[in-house]
N, C-alpha and C positions, 0 to 999 in steps of 0.2 A: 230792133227789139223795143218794147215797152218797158218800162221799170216803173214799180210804185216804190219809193223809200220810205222807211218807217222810222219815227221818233216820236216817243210818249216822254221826252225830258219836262221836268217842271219846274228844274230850278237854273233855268238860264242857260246861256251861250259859250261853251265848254271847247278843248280840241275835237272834241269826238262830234260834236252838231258841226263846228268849221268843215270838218275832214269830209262829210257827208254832203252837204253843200255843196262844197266845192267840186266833190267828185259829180252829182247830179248837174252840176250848171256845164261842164264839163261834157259830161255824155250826152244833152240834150244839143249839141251841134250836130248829133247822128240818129240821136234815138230820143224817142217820146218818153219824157220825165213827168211824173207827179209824185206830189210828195203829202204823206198824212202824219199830223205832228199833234203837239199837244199845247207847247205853249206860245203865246204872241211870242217870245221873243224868238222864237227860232223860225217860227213862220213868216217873222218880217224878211230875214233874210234871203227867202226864195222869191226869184224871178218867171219861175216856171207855174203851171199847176198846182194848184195847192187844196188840203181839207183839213182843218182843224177839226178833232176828235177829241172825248173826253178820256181813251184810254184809263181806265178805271183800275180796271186789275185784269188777268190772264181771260181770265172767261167772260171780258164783259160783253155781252152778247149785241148789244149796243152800236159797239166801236165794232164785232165783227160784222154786223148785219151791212152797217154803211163801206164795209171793207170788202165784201163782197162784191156791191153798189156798185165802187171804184176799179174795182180788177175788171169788171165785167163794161162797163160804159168807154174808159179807155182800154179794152185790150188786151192788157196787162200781160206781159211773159214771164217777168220775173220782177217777186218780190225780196226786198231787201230791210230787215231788220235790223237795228242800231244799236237794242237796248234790250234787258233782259226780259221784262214784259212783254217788249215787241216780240223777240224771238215766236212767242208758246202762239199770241193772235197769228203771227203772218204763217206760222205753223198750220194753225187750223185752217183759215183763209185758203192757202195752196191747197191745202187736201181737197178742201169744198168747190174748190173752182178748176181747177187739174192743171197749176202752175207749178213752176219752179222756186222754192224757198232757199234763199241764200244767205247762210248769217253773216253780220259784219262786226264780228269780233277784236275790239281794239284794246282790251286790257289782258294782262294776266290773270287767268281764275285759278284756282283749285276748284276740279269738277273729280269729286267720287262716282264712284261706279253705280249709282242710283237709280231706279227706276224712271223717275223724274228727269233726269240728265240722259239716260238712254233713250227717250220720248221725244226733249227736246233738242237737242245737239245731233240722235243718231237717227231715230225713223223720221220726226218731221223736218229736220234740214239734209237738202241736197246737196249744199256744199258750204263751206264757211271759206271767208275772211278773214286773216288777221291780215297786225302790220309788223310782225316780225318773227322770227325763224322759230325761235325760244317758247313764243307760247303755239306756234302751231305743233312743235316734239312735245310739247305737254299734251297736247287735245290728244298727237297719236300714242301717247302713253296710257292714256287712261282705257285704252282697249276695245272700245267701244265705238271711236270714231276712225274713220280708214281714211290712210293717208291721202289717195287721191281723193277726197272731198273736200281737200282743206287747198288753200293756195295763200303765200304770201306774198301782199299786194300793199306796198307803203304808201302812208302817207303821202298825199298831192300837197305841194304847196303853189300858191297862186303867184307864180312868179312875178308876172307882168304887173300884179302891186305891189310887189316885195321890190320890183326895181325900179320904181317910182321912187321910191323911201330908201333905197340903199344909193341913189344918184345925189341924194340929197347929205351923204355922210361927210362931214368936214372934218379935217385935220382938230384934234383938240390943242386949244388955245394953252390948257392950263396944265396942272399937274393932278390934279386933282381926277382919282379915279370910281368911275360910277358902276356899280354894280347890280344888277339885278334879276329878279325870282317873280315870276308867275305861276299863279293857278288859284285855285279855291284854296281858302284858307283853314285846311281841315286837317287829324293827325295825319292820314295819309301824305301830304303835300309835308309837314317837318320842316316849316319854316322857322321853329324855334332853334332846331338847331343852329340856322342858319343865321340866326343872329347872335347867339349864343357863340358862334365861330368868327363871326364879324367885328364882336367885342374883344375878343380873344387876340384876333390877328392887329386891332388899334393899338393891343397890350404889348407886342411883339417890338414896335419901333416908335420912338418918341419923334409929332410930327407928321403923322403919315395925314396924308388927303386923297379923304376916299369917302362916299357914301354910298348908303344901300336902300333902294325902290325895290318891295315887293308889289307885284298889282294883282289883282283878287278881290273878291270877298268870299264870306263864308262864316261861317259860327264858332272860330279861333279868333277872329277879330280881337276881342277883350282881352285874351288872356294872351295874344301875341303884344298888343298896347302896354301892358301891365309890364310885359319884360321889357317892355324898350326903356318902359321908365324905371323902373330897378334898374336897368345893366346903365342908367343916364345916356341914352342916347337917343334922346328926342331930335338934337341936329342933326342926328345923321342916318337915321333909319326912319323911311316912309311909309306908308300903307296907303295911299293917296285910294283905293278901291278898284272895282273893276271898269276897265277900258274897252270901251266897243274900237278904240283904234289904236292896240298894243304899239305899232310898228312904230309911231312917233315917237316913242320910248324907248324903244331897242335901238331905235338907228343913233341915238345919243347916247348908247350904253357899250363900255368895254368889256365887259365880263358880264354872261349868266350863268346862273348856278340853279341848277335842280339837287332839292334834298329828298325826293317822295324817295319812300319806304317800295313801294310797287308802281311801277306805272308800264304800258305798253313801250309807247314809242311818242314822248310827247311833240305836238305838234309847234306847242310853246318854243322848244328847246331849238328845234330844227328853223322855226323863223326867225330866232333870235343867232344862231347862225349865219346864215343867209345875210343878214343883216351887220356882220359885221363885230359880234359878241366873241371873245374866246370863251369856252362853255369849260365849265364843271359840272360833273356830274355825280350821286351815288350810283353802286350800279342796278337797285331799283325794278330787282327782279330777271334782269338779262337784255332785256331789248335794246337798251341804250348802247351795248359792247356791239352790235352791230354797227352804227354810226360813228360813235366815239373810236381813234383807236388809241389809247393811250399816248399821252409826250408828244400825239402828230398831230391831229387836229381837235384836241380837248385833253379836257383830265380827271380820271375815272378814282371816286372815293369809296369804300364801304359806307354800307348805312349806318349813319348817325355819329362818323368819324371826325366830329368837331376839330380837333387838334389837324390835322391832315388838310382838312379846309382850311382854317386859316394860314396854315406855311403855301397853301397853294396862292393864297390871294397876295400873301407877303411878294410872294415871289412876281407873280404878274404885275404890286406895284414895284418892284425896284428892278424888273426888266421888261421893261414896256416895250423892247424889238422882242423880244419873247412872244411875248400878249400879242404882238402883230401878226406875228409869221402864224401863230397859233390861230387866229380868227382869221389869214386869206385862207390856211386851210381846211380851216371848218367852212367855210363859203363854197371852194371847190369841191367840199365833200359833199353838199346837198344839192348844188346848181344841175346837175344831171340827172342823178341818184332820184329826187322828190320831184322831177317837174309832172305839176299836174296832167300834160297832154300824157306823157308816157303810163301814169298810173291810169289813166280812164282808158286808155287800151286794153291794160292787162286785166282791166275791170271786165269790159265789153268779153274779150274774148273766152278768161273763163266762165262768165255766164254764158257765153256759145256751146262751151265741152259739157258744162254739165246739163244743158236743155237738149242737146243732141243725145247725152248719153240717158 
């Protein structure tokens, strides 16, 4: 099969551009990959085919004319959209060209029963993707979308560099325990609580050594800085910004902790696993209780449950066989579970069912 992936991102290199990537570099050992994107950052990272597009808005007539261009020059069997704009173009594009439209739906939405949402979710997509169980019973709740269009297909993680970086993890020298949080720095992501619990939990025991690396940016920056300096914890809580190479970070972190309010299924969380991290997590909408399973291989908070966080971190520092046993198991929970070969299968072949059907 042919695949075009779509991404109209503009503000940098996220799970959701990694996840997409990785799956097309992936599928391109069997099947002809291009990909149409919107910003240099996300276009550096592909090795395959590529078209930069200005993706404007739903109808830009522009972005569809050269998308046409592209389905038709390479082939094209199925298209793949990333992002909500993409959705409504690769919508239109399928109809015009008489392909397959497959959304790759990686967060949790609320979709009302709308005219608009029937358009694009029900007549112009063939099938969707998510990456977890929770938001594809949402898609078939809302009435409109049938079960078999939908498939849940996780997250790929790139193993073969994850255990590059995870060969490299050494015994920690000290006592001193590092903790850390990725993503953009915006309410959804809730890293004030997380520092807010972190001051909390220094509060707990006189003495304790521990610090906390968020990596990100975003436009909380300021008012995350501002708390660090009220709560006085310039020594101990970073913002150092966003990393093009997380894993040298994780692989020297004991503990990561996710605070978003909603997220699908972060890909942060799962490589920071892998990596050797015992994970907390809020539960962030549902996706995460698939991975997570409480007390075995992580530890699952309500949103925005400060006090709960910190006795969690208390605890990981003053039983650090705890924190171990807890991170080989989160390790053995994704090593199978996310390997990329497996998910670009599950990829390949429901675009198979739904291009035959």
């Amino acid at each position: 099969m042919n695949f075009l992936f779509l991404n109209s991102a503009s503000r940098g290199w996220g799970g959701n551009e990694k996840s997409i990537i990785l799956a097309a570099e992936q599928l391109s050992a069997h099947h002809g990959i291009t990909l149409a994107y919107r910003s240099e950052e996300i276009g550096k990272h592909a090795s395959f085919t590529k078209y930069q597009l200005p993706f404007r808005f739903e109808g830009d007539l522009y972005t569809i004319a050269h998308l046409v261009s592209i389905v038709r020059k390479h082939r094209i069997d199925v298209i793949i959209p990333s992002k909500r704009k993409d959705y409504v173009l690769a919508g239109i594009v399928s109809r015009l060209c008489g392909i397959s439209n497959i959304i790759w739906l990686g967060a949790l939405r609320e979709l009302k029963n709308s005219w608009i949402n029937r358009l694009v979710y029900g007549t112009l997509a063939d099938g969707i993707i998510v990456n977890a169980d929770c938001i594809r019973q949402k898609l078939i709740g809302t009435g409109f979308i049938a079960p078999e269009k939908t498939r849940v297909v996780f997250y790929g993680l790139d193993t073969r560099a994850l255990d590059l970086y995870r060969k490299k993890r050494a015994e920690k020298s000290g006592k001193e325990m590092l903790i850390t949080a990725a993503g953009r720095l915006d309410k959804n992501k809730n890293h004030a609580a997380l520092i807010r619990a972190f001051s909390r939990f220094l509060a707990m025991r006189p003495g304790i050594e521990a610090k906390l690396q968020i990596l990100g940016e975003g436009p909380e920056r300021s008012d995350l800085q501002k708390l660090i300096t009220q709560l006085g914890l310039e020594d101990r809580v970073a913002l150092p910004g966003f990393s093009h190479n997380p894993y040298q970070e994780l692989v020297k972190s004991d503990v990561f902790v996710m605070t978003s309010v909603t997220e699908g299924l972060s890909i942060a969380l799962l490589e920071a696993m892998y990596l050797g991290n015992a994970p907390i997590s809020t539960l962030a909408g549902g996706g995460v209780m698939e991975i997570i399973e409480n007390g075995y291989n992580g530890f699952l908070i309500q949103n925005g449950d400060e006090i709960a966080l910190a006795s969690l971190l208390l605890k990981f520092n003053l039983e650090p066989d705890l924190r171990q046993r807890i991170a080989e198991s989160a390790w053995k929970s994704v090593a199978h579970k996310y390997a990329a070969e497996r998910i670009t299968r599950e990829i390949a072949d429901f675009c198979q069912e739904v291009r035959q059907d």
